[in-house]
Every structure is written in structure tokens, then in C-alpha cells.
C-alpha positions in Angstrom: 265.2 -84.3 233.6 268.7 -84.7 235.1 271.8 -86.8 236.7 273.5 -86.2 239.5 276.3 -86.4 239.3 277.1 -88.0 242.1 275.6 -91.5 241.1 277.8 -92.6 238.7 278.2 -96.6 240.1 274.3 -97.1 239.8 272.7 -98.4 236.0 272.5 -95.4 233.8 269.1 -93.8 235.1 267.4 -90.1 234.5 265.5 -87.7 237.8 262.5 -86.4 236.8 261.3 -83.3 238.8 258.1 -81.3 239.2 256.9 -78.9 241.8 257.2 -81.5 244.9 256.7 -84.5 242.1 260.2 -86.6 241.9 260.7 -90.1 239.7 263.6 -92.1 238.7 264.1 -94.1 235.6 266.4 -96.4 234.7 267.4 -96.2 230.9 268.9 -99.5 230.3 265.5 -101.0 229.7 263.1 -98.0 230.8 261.7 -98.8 233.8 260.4 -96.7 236.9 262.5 -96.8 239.7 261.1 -94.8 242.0 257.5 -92.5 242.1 256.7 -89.4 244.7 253.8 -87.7 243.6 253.2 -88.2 239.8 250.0 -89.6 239.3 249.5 -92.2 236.8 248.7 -90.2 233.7 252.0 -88.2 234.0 253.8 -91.2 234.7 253.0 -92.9 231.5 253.3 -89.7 229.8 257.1 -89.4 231.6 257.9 -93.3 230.2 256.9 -92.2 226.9 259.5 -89.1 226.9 262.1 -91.0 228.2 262.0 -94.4 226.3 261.2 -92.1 223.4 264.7 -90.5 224.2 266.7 -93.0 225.7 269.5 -93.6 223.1 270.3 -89.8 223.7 269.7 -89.9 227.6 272.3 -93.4 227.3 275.2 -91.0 225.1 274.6 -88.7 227.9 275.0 -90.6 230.8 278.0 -92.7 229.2 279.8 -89.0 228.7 279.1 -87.7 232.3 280.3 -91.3 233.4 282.8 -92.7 231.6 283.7 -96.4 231.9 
């Protein structure tokens, strides 16, 4: 799970890799932005992790990208 860090005038959002897998999640309300290759299992799984984890993944976005 990462930012890049060039996307700082998008909504806070977390990258999910694996192998050739990819996903994007936006963390204001977690949502899936964007699937390549997880299947359905792992993406609920995924969700789980990152709404589970969102108030740290938000203090972390907010100090990479300050307003």
C-alpha cells in the first residue's frame, strides 16, 4: 500500500499492489476506485484492511500533502 507522490490534488486515496494486481482506494469514504486483476475475494479482503486503517492512511496522506 502506497501514494505517489505525485497526486497530491486528487481525494486522499491509497495503491494497492500485487504481482501484476493494482487497485486504488479512495479513503475519504473507502471506496474502490479502480480494480486490475484482484479478484473479488481479495478485494473485499483489501476494503477490510483499508477501512480498517483509514484514520492512519488519512494522517498520512494529510502529512505527505499538506493543505
Amino acid at each position: 500500500m502506497y501514494f505517489h507522490s505525485h497526486e497530491p490534488n486528487e481525494p486522499p486515496h491509497i495503491h494497492v499492489d500485487r504481482d501484476d494486481a493494482s487497485a486504488k482506494f479512495w479513503l475519504n469514504q473507502v471506496a474502490l476506485a479502480r480494480n486490475l486483476g484482484f479478484g473479488p475475494a481479495e478485494i473485499r479482503r483489501i476494503h477490510r484492511l483499508v477501512a480498517d486503517n483509514r484514520t492512519l492512511f488519512l494522517e498520512k496522506w494529510h502529512e505527505r500533502f499538506p493543505a
